[in-house]
C-alpha positions as CSV (number, residue, x, y, z in Angstrom):
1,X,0.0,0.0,0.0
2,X,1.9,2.8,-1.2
3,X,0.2,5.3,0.5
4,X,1.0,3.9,3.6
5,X,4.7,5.1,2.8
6,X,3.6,8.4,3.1
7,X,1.8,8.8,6.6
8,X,0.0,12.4,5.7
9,X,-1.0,10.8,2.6
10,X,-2.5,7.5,4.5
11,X,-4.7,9.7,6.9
12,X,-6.2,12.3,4.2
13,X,-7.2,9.2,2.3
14,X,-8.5,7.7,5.6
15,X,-10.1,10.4,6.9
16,X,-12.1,11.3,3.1
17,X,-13.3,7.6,3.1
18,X,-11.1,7.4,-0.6
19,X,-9.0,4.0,0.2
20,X,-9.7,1.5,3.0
21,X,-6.9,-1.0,2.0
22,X,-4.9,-2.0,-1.0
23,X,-7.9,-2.1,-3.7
24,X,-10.5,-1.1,-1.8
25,X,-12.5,2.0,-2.4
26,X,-15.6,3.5,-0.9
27,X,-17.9,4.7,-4.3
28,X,-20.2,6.8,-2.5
29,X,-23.7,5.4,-3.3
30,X,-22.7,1.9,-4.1
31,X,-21.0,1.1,-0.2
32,X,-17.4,-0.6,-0.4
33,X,-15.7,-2.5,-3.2
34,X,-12.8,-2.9,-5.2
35,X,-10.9,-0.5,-7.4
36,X,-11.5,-1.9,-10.3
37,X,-15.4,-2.5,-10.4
38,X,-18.4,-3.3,-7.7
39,X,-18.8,-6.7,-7.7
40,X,-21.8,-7.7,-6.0
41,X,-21.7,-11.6,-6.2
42,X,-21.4,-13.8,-2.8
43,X,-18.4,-14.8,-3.8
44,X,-16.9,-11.5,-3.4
45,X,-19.0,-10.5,0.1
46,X,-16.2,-11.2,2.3
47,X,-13.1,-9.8,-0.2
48,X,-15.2,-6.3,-0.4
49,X,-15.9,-6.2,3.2
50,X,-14.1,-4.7,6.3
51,X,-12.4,-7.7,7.2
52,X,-10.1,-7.1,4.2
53,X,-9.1,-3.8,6.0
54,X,-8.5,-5.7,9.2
55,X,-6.3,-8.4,7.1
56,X,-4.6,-6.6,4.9
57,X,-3.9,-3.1,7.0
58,X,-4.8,-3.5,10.9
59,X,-3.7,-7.3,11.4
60,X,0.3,-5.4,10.2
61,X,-0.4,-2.6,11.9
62,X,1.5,-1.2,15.2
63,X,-0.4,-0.7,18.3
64,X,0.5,1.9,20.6
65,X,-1.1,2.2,24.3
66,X,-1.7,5.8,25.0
67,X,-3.1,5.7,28.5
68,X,-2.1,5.4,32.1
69,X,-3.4,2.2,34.1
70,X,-5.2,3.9,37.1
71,X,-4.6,2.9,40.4
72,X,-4.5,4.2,44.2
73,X,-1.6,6.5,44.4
74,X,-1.2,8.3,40.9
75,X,-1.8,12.2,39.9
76,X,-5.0,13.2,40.5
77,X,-6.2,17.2,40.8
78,X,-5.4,18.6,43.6
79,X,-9.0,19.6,44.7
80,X,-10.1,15.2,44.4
81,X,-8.6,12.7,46.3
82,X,-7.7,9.1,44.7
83,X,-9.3,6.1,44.4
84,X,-9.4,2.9,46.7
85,X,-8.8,-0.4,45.3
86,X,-10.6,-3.3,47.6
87,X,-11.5,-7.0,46.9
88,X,-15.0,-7.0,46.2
89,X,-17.4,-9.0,49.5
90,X,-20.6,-10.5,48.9
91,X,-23.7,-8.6,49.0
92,X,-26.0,-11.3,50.3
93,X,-26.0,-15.1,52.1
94,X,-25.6,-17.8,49.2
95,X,-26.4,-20.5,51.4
96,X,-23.5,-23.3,51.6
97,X,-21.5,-21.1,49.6
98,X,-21.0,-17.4,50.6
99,X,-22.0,-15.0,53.8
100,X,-22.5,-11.4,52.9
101,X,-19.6,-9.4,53.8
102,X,-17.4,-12.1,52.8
103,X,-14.8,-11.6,50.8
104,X,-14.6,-13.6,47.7
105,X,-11.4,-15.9,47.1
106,X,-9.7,-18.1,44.6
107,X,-9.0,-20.8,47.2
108,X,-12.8,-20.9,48.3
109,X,-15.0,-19.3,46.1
110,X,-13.4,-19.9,42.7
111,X,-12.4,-16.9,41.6
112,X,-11.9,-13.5,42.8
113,X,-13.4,-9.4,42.6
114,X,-12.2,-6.4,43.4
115,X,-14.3,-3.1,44.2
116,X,-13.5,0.3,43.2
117,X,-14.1,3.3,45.2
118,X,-13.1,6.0,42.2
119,X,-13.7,9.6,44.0
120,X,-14.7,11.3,40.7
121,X,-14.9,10.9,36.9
122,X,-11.5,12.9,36.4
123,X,-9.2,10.2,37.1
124,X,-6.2,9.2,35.1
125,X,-6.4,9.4,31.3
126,X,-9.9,10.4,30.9
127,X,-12.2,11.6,28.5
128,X,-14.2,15.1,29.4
129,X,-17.3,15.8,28.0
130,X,-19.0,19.9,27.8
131,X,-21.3,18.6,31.2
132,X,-17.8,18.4,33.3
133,X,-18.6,22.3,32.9
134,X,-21.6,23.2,31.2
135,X,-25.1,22.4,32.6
136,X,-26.5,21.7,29.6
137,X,-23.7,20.2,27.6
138,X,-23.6,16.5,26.7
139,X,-22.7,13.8,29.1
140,X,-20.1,10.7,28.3
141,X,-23.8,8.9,27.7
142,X,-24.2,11.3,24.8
143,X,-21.1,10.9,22.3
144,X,-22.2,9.2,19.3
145,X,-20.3,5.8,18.2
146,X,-18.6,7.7,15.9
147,X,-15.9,8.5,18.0
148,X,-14.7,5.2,18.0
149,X,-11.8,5.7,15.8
150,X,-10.3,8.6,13.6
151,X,-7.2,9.9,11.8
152,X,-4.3,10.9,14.8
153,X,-2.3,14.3,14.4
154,X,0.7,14.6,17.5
155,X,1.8,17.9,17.6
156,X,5.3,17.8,19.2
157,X,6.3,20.7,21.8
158,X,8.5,18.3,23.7
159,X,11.7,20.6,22.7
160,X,9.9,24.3,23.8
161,X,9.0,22.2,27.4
162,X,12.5,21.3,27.6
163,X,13.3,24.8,27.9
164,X,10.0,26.5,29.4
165,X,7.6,23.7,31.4
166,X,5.3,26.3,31.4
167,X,5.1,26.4,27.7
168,X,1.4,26.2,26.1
169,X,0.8,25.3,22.7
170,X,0.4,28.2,19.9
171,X,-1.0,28.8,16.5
172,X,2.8,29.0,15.4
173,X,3.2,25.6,16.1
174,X,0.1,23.8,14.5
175,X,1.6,25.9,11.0
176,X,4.5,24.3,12.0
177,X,3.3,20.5,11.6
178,X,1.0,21.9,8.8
179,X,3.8,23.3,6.4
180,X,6.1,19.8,6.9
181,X,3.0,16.9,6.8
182,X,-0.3,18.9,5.0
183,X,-3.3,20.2,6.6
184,X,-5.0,18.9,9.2
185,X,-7.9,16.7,9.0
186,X,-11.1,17.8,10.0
187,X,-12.6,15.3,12.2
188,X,-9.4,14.3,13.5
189,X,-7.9,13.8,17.0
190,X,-5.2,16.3,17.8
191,X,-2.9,15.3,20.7
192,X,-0.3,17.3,22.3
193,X,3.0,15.8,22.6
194,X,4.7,17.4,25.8
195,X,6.7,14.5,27.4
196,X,5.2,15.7,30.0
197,X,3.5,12.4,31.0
198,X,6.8,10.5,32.1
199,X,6.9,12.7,35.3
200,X,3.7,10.6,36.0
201,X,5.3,8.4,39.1
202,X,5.9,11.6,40.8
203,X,2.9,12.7,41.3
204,X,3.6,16.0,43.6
205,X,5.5,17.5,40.2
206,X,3.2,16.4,38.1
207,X,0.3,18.8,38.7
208,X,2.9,21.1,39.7
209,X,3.2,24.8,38.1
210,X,4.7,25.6,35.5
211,X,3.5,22.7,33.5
212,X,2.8,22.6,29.9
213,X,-0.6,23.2,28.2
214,X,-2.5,24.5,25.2
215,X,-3.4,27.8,24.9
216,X,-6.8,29.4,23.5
217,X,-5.7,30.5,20.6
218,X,-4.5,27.7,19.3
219,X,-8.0,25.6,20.4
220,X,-10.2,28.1,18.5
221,X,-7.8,27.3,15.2
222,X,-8.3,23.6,15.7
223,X,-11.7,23.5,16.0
224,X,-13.1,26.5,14.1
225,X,-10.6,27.0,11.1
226,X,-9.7,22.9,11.3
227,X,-12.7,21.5,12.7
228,X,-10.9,18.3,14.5
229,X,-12.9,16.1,16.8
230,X,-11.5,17.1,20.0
231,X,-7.5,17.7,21.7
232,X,-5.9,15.5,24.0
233,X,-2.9,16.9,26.3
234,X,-0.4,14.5,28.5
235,X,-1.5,17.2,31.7
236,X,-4.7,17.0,34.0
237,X,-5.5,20.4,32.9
238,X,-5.3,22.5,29.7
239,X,-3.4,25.6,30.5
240,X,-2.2,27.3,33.7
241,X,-4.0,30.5,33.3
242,X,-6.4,31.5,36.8
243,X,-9.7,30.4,34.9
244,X,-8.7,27.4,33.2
245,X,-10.0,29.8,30.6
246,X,-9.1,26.8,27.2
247,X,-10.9,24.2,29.3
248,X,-13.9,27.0,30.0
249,X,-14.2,27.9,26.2
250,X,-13.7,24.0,25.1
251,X,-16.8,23.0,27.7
252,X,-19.0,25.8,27.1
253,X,-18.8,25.6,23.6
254,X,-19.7,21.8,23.0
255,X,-16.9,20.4,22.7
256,X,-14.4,17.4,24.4
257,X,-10.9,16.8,25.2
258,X,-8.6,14.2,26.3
259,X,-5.9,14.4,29.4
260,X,-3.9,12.3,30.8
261,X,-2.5,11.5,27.5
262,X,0.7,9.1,27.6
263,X,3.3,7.5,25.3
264,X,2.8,10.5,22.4
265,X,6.8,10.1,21.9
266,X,6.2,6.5,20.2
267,X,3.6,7.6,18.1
268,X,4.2,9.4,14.5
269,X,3.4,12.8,14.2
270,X,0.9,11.5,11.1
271,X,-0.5,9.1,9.2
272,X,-1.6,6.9,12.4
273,X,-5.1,6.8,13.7
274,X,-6.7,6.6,17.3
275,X,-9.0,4.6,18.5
276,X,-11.0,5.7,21.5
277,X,-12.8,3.9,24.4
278,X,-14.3,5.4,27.4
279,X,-16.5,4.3,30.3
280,X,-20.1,5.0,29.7
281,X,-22.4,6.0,32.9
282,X,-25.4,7.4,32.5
283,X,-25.1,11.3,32.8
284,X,-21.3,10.8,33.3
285,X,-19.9,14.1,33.4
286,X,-16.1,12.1,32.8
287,X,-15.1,9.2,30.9
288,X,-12.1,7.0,32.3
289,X,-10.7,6.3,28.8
290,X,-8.8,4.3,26.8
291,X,-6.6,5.5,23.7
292,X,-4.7,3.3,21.2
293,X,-3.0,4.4,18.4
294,X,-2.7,2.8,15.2
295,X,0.4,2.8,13.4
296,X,1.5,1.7,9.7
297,X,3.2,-1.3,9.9
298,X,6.8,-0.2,9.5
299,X,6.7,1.6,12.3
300,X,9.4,0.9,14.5
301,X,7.2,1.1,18.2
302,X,4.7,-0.5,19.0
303,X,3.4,-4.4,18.6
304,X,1.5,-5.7,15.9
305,X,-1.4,-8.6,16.1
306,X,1.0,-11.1,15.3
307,X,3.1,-10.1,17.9
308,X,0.4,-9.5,20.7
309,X,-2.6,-11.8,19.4
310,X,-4.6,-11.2,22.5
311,X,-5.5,-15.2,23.0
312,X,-4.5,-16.5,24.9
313,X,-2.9,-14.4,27.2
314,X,0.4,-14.4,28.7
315,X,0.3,-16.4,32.6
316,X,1.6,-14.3,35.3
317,X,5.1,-15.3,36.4
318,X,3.6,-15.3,39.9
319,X,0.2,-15.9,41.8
320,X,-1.6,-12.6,42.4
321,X,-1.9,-11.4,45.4
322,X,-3.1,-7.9,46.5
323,X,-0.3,-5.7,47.2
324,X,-1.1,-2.7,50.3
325,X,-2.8,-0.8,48.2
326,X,-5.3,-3.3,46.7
327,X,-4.0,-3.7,43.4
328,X,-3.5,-7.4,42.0
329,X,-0.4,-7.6,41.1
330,X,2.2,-11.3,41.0
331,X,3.1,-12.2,44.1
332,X,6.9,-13.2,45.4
């Protein structure tokens, strides 16, 4: 797949619904087929269909994690406190089996539970949605399915943080990526690379001022003049300034973002694409998410599904036991 060479050239062809995987077009009207004609016979179904994506481009593909695993002690904002890892008890008698309150075990009951006492919706790498701000702004319940995956721009200001943590993301620099890999794709998922995100184990300098951010400026030119799907930054909030004024405008003008971004230094700066999984309670005014991005297969991060297949998984080198902060983890 040639254009898969050519990373800018992979996502604008992505992102217009032109080319799906080597022969594949979309002919608007007609729903997915090959280049060369629309051939409509059952022998055919499963040639034209997305599984010839998946086999041909996602099955080589590279797979990078984007998010932190949440746990108790972690960055949080300074104004929550963190969540409380437990093994889960039974809520009622099972009679020659289980007594409420007890706590479920592998020895006894078969397997094991763990309950989670998560202090708010803005935990870890997370998803926020306009009703984190705006009273009547969507909720995580609202997003359409449409977010589900789209083309991935990284936008890297790693080198300016080197010199100024306080540095926030300007117009400047989205011209920047613009003039070396083409114009950014509307509907896309911009994500600001800071580095910032491997002073995650130390959590007091982690929130700490200065840290980096994106400023307002530069959020009105991605989503009025570019018209991406939302930003995602590696802090737990988008600037520095007294108001929180980007995260104010962003909220109360409909649209989402993405902290607690990881990993953006494995990624490249285009041609991959995210995909994007959140929690989903009911009127949730957060999402605790999940972000993966999609690579071309000669990528040199990242593992690919031959690599990681996913089943069966990998055993533990140890038992699990629960370490003194709840989390499972293989015992000694």
């Amino acid at each position: 797949m040639k254009a898969a060479r050519n990373p800018a050239r992979l996502a604008a062809l992505l992102v217009a619904g032109i080319i799906l995987a080597p022969g594949i077009v979309l002919v608007p009207g007609a729903g997915i087929g090959p280049a060369s004609a629309q051939d409509t016979s059952p022998a055919s179904a499963q040639d034209t269909s997305l599984w010839a994506l998946y086999d041909q481009s996602l099955k080589s593909a590279k797979y990078i994690d984007l998010t932190h695993a949440f746990e108790p002690v972690q960055p949080v904002w300074p104004g929550f406190s963190n969540a409380r890892f437990k093994p889960a008890v039974a809520g009622r008698d099972i009679p020659g089996y289980v007594a409420a309150g007890e706590e479920f075990t592998y020895d006894k009951h078969g397997f094991v539970a763990s309950a989670y006492d998560l202090t708010t919706d803005q935990y870890g790498t997370q998803l926020d949605p306009p009703s984190h701000w705006n009273p009547l702004g969507a909720t995580i319940s609202d997003l359409p399915a449409t977010y589900a995956v789209r083309p991935l721009v990284v936008i890297d200001i790693s080198g300016k943080v080197a010199g100024d943590a306080g540095y926030h993301l300007q117009v400047a620099d989205i011209e920047a990526w613009e003039a070396t890999h083409g114009r950014i794709p509307e509907g896309s998922v911009v994500f600001v690379r800071s580095d910032w995100y491997k002073k995650w184990e130390d959590a007091g300098r982690f929130n700490q001022k200065p840290f980096p951010g994106v400023g307002l400026d530069a959020l009105k030119f991605l989503h009025l003049d570019r018209k991406i799907l939302f930003h995602g930054h590696e802090p737990l909030d988008t600037d520095t300034t007294p108001t929180l004024e980007g995260e104010h405008w962003l909220l109360h003008n409909d649209f989402v973002q993405a902290e607690g971004v990881a990993n953006l230094d494995k990624v490249p700066e285009a041609g991959a694409l995210v995909t994007i999984g959140f929690a989903k309670p009911k009127g949730g005014s957060g999402g605790f998410a999940r972000y993966v991005a999609i690579a071309p297969a000669d990528w040199p991060e990242g593992v690919s599904i031959t690599d990681a297949p996913g089943a069966p998984l990998p055993r533990q080198p140890a038992p699990l036991v629960r370490d003194r902060n709840g989390v499972f983890r293989p015992g000694g």
